[in-house]
DOMARDREN-92239 format. One record per residue (C-alpha): residue number from 1; x, y, z. Coordinates in Angstrom, 3 decimals, decimal comma, always signed. Example, Ala and Ser with C-alpha at 12.3 -4.5 7.8 and 13.67 -1.06 7.14 Angstrom:
{num:1&u:+12,300&v:-4,500&w:+7,800}
{num:2&u:+13,670&v:-1,060&w:+7,140}
***
This chain:
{num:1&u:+112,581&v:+82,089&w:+92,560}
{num:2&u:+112,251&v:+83,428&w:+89,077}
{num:3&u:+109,722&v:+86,029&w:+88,035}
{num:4&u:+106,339&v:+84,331&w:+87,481}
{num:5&u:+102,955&v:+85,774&w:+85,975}
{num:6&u:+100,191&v:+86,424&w:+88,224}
{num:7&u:+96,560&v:+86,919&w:+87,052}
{num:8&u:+93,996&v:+88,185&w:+89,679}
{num:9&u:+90,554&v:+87,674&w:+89,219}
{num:10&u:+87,483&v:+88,015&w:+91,359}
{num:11&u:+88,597&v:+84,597&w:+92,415}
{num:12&u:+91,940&v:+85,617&w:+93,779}
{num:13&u:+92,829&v:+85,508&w:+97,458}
{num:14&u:+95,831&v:+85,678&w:+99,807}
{num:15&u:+96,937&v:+83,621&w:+102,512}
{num:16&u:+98,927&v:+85,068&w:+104,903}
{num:17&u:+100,722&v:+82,390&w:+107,527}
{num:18&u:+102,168&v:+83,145&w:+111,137}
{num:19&u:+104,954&v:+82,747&w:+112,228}
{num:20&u:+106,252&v:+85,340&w:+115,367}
{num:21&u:+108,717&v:+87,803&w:+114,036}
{num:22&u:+109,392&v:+84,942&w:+111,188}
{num:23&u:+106,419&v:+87,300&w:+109,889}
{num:24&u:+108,598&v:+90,423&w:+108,570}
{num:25&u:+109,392&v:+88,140&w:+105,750}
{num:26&u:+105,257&v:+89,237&w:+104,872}
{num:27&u:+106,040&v:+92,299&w:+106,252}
{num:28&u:+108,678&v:+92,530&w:+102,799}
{num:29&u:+106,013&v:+90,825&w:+100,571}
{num:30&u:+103,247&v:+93,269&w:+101,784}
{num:31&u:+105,262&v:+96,574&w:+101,103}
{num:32&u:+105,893&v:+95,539&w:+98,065}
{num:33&u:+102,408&v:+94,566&w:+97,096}
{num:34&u:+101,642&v:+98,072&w:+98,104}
{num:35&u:+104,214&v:+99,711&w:+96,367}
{num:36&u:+102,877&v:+98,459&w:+93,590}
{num:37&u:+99,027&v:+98,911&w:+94,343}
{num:38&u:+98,219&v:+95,171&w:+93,991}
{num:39&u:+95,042&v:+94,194&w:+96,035}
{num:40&u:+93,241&v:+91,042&w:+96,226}
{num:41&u:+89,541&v:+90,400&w:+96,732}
{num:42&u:+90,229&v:+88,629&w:+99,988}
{num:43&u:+92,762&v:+87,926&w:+102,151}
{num:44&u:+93,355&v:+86,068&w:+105,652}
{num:45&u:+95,681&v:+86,183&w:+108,020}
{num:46&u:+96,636&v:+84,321&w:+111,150}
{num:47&u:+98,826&v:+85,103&w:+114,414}
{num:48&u:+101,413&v:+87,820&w:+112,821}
{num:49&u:+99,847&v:+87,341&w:+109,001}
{num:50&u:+96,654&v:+89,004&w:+110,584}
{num:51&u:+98,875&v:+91,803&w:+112,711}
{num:52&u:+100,515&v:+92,551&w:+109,203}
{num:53&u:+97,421&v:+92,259&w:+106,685}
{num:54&u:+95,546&v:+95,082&w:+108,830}
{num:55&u:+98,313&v:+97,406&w:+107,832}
{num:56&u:+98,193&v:+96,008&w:+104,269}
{num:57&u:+94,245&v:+96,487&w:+104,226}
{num:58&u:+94,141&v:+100,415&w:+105,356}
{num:59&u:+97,019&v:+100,863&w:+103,090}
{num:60&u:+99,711&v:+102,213&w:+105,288}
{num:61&u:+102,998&v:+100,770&w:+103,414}
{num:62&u:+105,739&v:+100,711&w:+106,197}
{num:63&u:+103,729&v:+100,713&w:+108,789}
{num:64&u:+103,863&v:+96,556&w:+109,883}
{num:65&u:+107,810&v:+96,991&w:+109,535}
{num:66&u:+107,848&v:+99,771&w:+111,684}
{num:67&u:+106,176&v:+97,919&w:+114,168}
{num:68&u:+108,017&v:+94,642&w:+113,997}
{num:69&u:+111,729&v:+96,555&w:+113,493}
{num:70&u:+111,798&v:+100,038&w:+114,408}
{num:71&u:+109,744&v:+99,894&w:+117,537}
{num:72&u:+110,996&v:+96,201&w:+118,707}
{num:73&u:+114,851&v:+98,169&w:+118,972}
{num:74&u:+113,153&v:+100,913&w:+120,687}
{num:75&u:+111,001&v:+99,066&w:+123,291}
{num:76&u:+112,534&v:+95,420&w:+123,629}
{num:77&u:+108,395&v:+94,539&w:+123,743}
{num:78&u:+109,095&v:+90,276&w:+123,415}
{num:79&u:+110,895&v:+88,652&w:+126,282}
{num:80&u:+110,575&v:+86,531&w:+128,984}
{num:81&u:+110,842&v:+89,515&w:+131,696}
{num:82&u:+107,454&v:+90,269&w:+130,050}
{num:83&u:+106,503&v:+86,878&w:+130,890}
{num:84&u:+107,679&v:+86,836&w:+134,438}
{num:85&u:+106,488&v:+90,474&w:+134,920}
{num:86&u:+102,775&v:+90,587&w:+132,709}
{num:87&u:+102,199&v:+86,820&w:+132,428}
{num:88&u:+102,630&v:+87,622&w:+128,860}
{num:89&u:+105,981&v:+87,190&w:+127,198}
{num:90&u:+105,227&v:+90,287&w:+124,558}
{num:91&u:+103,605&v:+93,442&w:+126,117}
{num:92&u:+100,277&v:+92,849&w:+124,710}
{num:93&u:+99,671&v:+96,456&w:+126,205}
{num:94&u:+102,263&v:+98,208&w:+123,888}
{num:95&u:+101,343&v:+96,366&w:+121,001}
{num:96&u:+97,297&v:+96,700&w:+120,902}
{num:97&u:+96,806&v:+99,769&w:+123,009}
{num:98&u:+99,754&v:+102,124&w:+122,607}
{num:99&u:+100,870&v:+101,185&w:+119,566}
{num:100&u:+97,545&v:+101,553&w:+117,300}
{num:101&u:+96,097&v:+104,548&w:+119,297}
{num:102&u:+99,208&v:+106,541&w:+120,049}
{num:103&u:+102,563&v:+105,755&w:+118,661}
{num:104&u:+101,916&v:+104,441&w:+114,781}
{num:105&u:+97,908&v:+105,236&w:+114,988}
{num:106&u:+96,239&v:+102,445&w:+112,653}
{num:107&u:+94,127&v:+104,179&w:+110,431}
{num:108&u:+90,572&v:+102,563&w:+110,710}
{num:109&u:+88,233&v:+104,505&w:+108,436}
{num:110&u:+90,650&v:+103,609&w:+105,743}
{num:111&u:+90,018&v:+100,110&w:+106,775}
{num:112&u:+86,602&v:+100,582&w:+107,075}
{num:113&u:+86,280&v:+101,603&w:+103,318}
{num:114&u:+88,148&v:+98,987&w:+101,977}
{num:115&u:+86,146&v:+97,257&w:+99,464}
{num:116&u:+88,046&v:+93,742&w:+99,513}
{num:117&u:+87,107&v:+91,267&w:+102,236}
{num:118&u:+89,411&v:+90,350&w:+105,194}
{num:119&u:+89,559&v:+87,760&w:+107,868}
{num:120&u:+91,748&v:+86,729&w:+110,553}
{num:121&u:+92,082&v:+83,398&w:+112,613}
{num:122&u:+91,937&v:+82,334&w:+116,101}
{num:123&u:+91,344&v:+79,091&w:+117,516}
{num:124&u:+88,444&v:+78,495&w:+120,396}
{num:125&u:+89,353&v:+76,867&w:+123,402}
{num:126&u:+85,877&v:+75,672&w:+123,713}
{num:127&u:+86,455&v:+73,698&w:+120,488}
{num:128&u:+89,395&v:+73,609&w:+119,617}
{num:129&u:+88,208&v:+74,450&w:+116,091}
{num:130&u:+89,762&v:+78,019&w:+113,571}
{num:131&u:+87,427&v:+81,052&w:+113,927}
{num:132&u:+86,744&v:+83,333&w:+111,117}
{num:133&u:+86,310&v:+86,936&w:+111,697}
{num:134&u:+85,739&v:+89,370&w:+109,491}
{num:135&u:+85,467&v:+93,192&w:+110,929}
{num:136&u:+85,776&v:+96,579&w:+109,717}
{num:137&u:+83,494&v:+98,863&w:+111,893}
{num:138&u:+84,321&v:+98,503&w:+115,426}
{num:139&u:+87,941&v:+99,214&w:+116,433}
{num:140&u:+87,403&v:+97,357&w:+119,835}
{num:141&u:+86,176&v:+94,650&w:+118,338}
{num:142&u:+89,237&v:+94,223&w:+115,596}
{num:143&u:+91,903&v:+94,594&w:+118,267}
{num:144&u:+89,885&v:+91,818&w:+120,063}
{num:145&u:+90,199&v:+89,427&w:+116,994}
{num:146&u:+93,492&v:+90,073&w:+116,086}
{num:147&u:+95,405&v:+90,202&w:+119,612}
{num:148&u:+93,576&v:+86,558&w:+119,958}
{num:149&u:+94,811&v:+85,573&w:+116,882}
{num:150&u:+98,074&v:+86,041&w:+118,458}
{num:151&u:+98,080&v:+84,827&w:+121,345}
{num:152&u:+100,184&v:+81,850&w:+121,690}
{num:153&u:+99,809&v:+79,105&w:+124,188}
{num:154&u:+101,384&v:+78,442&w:+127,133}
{num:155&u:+103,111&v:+82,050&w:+126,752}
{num:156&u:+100,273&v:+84,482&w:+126,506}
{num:157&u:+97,106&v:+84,442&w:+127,900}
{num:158&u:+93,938&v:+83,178&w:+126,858}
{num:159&u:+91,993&v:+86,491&w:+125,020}
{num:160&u:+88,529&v:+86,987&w:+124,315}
{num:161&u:+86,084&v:+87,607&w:+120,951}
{num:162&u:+82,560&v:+88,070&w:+121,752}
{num:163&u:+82,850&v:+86,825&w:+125,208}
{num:164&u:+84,341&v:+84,162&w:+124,022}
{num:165&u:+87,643&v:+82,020&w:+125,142}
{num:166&u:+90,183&v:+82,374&w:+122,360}
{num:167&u:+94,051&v:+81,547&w:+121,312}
{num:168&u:+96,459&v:+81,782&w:+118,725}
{num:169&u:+94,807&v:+80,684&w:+115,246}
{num:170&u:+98,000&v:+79,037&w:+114,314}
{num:171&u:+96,829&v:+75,755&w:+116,434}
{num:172&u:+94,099&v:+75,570&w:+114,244}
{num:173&u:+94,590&v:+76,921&w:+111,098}
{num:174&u:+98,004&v:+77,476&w:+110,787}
{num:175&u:+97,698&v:+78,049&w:+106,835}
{num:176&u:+94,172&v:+78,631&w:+105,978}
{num:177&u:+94,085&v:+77,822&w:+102,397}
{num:178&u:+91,611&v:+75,767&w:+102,211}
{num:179&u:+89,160&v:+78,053&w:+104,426}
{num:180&u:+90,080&v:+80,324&w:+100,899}
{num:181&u:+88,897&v:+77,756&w:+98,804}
{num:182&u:+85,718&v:+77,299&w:+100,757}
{num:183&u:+84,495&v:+80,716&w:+100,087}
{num:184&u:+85,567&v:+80,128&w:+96,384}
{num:185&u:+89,372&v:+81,681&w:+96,020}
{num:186&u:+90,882&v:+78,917&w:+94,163}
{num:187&u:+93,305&v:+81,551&w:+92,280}
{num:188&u:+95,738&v:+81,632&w:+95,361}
{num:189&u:+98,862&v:+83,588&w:+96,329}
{num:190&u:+100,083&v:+82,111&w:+99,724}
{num:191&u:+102,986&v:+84,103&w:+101,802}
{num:192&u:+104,572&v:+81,511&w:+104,031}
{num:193&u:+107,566&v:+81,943&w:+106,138}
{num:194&u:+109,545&v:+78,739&w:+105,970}
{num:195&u:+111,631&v:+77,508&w:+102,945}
{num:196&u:+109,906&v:+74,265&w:+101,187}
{num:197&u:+110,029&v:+71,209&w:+102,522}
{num:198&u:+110,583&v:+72,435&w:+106,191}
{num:199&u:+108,028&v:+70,238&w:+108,337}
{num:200&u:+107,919&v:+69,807&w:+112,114}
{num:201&u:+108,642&v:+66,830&w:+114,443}
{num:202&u:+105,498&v:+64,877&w:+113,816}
{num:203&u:+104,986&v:+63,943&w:+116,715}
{num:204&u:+102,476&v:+65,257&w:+119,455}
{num:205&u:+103,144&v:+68,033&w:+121,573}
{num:206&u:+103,458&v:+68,063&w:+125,182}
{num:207&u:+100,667&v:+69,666&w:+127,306}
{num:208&u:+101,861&v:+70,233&w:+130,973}
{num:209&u:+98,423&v:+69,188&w:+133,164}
{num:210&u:+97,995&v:+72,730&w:+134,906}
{num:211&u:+97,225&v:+74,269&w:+131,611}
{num:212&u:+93,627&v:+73,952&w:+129,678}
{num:213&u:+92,159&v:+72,033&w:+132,542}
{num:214&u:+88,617&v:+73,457&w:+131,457}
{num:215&u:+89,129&v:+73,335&w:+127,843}
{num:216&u:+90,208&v:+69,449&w:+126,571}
{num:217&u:+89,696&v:+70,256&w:+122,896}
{num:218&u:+92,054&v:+73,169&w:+123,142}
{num:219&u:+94,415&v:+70,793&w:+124,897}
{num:220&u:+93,851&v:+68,284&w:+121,787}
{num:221&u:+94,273&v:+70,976&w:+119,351}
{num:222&u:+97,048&v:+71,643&w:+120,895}
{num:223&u:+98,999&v:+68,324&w:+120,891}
{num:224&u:+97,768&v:+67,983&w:+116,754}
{num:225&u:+99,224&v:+70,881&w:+115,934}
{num:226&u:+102,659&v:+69,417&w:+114,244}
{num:227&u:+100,519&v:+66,972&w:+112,338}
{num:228&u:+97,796&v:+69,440&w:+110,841}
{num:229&u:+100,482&v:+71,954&w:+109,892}
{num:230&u:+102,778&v:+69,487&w:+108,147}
{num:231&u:+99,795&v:+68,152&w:+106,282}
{num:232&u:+98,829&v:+72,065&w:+105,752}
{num:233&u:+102,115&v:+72,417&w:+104,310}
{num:234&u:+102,186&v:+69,618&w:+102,369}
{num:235&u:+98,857&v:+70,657&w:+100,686}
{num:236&u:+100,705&v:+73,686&w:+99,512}
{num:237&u:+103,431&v:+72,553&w:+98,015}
{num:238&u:+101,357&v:+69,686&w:+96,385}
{num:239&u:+98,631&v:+72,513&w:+94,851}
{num:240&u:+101,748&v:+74,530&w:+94,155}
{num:241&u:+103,140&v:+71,955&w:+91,734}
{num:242&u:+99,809&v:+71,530&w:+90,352}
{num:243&u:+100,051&v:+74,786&w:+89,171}
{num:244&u:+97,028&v:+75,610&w:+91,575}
{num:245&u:+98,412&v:+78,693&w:+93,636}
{num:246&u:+100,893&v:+80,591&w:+93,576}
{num:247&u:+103,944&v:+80,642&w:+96,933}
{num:248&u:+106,468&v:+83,223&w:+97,960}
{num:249&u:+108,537&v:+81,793&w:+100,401}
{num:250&u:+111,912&v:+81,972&w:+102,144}
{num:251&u:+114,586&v:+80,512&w:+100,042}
{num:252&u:+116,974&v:+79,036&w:+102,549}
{num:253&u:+116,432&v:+77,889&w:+105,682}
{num:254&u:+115,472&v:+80,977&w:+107,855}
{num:255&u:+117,491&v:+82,099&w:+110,965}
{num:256&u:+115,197&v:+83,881&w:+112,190}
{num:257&u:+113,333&v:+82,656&w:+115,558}
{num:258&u:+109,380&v:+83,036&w:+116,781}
{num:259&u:+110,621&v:+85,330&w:+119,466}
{num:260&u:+113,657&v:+86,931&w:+117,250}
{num:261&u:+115,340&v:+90,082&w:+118,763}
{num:262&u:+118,181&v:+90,648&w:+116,477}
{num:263&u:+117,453&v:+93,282&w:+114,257}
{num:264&u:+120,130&v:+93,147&w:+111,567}
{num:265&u:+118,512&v:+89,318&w:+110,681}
{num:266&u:+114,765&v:+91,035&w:+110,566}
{num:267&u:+116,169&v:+93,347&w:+108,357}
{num:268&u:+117,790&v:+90,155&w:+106,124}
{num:269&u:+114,347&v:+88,518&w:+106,110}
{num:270&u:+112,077&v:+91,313&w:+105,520}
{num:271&u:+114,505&v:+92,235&w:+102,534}
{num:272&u:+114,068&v:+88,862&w:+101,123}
{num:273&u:+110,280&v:+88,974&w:+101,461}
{num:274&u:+110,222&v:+92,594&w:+99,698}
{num:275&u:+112,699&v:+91,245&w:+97,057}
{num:276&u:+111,082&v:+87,656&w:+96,251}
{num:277&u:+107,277&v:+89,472&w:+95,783}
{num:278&u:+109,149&v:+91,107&w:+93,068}
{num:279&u:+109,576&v:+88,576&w:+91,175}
{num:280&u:+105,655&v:+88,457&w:+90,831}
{num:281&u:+104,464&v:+89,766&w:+87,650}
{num:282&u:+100,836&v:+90,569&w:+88,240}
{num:283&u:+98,459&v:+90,659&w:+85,437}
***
């Protein structure tokens, strides 16, 4: 990727994808952004993009790579002994209790006077249709939105906004560009974390019976996933070659898996993310 100019207007926005632990590749792009005090009249995140924007919108630089690095070696907090143990295969617990309030607090009066808008995704099992939240008052209430937002099917379970029955927003919304566009962003910067021209099987995904008995449009939602994200993805690089928007992505094929535990190839990826943002020359 070489170094491209970046105008932000009132009309600029950032799109911040999922991913697992594929997200310390925004994690890079983030710090970076913040090292150089570049902010962007709205952004939205989904699954880890919304775990890592929150850090990016109260301004605490390091803090998303702490969590995702630092404090994965310390407490081993994704696995399947979470799974077998908590019904969860990442301690939910750790990560939305401890972690904000205790270990790494997350600083939410800084949040709470940040001027530029921010919303995060989750997907209703009622529907089967992306939710938008935007929230900057009640702490509850933004751990509520953004541990649904991560909550992946099958492996986590279902979470709650409002009352309301809630999953990961990746099934959704996996890049939710044109929810930017809606609201009138159409000067884009979009942080995904695969290399271009990565798509998925297209084909539908199983959905074992037992699961999502009382919800059929999660189940459907479920089973278009592939399909809506390879058309999301397609979209992008499409609007990208238009000239439209604006993409930092992985360069290579990434090693890096959802549930990732190896540190030294976290590192690799975050590095990349930090290095390729870079490149951005932001006027």
């Amino acid at each position: 990727m070489d170094e491209k100019m970046v105008k932000l207007t009132s009309r600029s926005g950032l799109v911040l994808e999922g991913g697992g632990m594929r997200g310390v590749f925004t994690c890079g792009v983030l710090d970076n952004f913040m090292d150089r005090d570049i902010r962007f009249p709205y952004t939205i995140g989904v699954s880890a993009g919304a775990c890592n924007g929150l850090s990016y919108m109260s301004r605490q630089r390091g803090r998303a790579k702490y969590s995702n690095i630092d404090l994965l070696e310390k407490y081993r907090y994704i696995g399947f002994r979470h799974l077998l143990t908590k019904r969860n295969i990442m301690d939910f617990k750790l990560l939305f209790e401890t972690f904000p309030n205790e270990i790494i607090p997350y600083d939410y009066e800084g949040y709470a006077r940040c001027e530029e808008r921010y919303e995060m995704v989750t997907t209703s099992c009622e529907t089967g249709e992306a939710c938008y939240f935007e929230e900057k008052q009640t702490p509850s209430r933004i751990i509520d939105i953004v541990r649904a937002s991560s909550s992946l099917p099958f492996v986590c379970p279902i979470a709650y906004v409002d009352g309301r029955p809630m999953l990961d927003g990746g099934i959704a919304d996996s890049i939710p560009l044109l929810r930017a566009r809606e609201l009138g962003y159409d000067n884009n910067v979009v942080v995904v974390t695969r290399n271009r021209g990565y798509r998925k099987a297209d084909k539908p995904a199983f959905v074992p019976p037992f699961f999502y008995q009382k919800y059929p449009a999660m189940r459907e939602a479920i089973r278009n996933r592939s399909k809506i994200y390879n058309e999301q993805l397609a979209l992008v690089e499409q609007l990208e070659d238009a000239g439209e928007l604006t993409v930092i992505r992985p360069v290579r094929p990434i090693v890096v898996d959802r549930m990732e535990r190896d540190i030294s190839k976290l590192i690799d990826l975050y590095d990349e993310g930090y290095e390729l943002a870079a490149k951005l020359i932001f006027e």
